[in-house]
C-alpha positions in Angstrom: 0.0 0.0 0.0 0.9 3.7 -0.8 1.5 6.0 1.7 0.7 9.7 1.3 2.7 12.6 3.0 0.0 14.9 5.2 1.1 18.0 5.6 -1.0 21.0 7.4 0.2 24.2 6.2 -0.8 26.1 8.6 1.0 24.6 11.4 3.8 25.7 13.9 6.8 23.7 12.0 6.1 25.3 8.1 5.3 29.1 9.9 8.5 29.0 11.8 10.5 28.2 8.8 8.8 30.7 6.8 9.2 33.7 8.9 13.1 32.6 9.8 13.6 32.7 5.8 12.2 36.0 5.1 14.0 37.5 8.3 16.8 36.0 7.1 16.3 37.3 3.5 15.6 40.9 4.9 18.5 41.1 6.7 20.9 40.4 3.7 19.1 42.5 1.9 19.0 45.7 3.9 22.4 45.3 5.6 24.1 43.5 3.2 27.8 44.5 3.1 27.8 46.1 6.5 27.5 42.4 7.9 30.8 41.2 6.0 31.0 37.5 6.8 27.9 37.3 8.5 26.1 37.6 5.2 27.5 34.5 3.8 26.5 32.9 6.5 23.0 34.2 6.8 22.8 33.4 3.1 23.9 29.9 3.6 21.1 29.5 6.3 18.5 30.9 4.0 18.5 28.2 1.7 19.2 25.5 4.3 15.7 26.6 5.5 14.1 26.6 1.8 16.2 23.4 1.6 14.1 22.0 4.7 10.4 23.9 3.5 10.1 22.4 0.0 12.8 19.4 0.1 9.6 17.2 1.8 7.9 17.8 -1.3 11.1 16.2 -3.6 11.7 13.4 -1.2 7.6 12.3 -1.6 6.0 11.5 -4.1 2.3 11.2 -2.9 1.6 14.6 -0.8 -1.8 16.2 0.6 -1.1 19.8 1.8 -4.2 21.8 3.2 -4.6 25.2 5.6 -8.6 26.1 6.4 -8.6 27.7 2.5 -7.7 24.7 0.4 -5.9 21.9 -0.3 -3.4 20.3 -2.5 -3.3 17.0 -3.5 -0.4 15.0 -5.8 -0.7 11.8 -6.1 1.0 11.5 -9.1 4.4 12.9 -9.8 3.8 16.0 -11.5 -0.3 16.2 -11.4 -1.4 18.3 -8.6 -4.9 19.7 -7.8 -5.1 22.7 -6.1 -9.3 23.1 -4.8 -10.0 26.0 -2.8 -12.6 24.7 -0.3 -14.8 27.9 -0.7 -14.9 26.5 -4.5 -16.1 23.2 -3.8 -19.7 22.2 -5.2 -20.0 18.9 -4.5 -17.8 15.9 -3.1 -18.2 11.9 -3.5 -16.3 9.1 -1.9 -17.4 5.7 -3.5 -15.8 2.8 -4.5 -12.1 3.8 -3.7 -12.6 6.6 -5.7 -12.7 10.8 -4.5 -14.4 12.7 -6.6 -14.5 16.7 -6.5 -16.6 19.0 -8.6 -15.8 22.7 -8.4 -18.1 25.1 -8.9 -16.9 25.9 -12.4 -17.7 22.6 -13.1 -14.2 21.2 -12.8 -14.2 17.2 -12.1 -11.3 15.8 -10.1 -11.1 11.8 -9.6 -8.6 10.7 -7.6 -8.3 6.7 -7.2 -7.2 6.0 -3.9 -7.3 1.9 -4.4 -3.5 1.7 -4.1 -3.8 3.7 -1.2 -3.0 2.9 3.0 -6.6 2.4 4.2 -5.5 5.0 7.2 -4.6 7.8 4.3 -8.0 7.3 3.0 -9.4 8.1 6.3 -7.5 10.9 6.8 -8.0 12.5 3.0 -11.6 11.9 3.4 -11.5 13.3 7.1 -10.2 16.8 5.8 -12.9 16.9 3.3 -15.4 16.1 5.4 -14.0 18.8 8.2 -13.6 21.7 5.4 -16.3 21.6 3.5 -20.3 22.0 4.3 -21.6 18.9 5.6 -24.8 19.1 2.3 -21.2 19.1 -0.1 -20.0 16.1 0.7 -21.4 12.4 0.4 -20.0 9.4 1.7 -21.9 6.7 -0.4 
């Protein structure tokens, strides 16, 4: 079985890491020669940190990323689906198989047979947690 990567993005790991880069970046950037040696050092650590944000994301293959606006899936390589919660018309779980329709009337089928039965619990849990309760159907 296929494991799949969960990762909230809103949580106190990925904020940290965020806000240490861009203090990191602003401080090169606004004292830049004045720190001498320092700023090689504090540009080192900036990508070190970028290294550590989106190396997960090289290192996985399956990934699920979601704050309270939307979530990300991959569960291929390269094919992503980005769905905005507030965007969601209508969702189905049945027969293994996810199925979201946007409100543009965008379809996205994800087969989740190959899938860790616990992943599938989890994916469907987030879906069921972010969007109205009349959106989604658990058939």
């Amino acid at each position: 079985m296929k494991r799949i990567l969960f990762d909230r993005l809103d949580n106190w790991f990925n904020t940290t890491i965020v806000f240490i880069s861009i203090a990191l970046l602003f401080t090169s950037a606004i004292f830049g020669e004045r720190l001498g040696v320092y700023e090689i050092i504090i540009d080192k650590a900036f990508f070190i940190f970028q290294l550590i944000f989106f190396g997960k994301y090289f290192i996985h293959k399956r990934t699920v990323n979601w704050n309270k606006a939307g979530i990300n899936i991959r569960l291929k390589w390269f094919k992503d689906a980005n769905i905005p919660f507030s965007k969601v018309a209508s969702c189905t779980y049945h027969n293994e198989t996810l199925e979201v329709i946007k409100t543009n009337a965008k379809r996205y089928q994800f087969d989740l047979s190959q899938v860790h039965p616990d992943d599938k619990e989890k994916l469907v849990e987030i879906f069921k947690r972010y969007t109205p309760n009349h959106k989604f159907k658990f058939v």
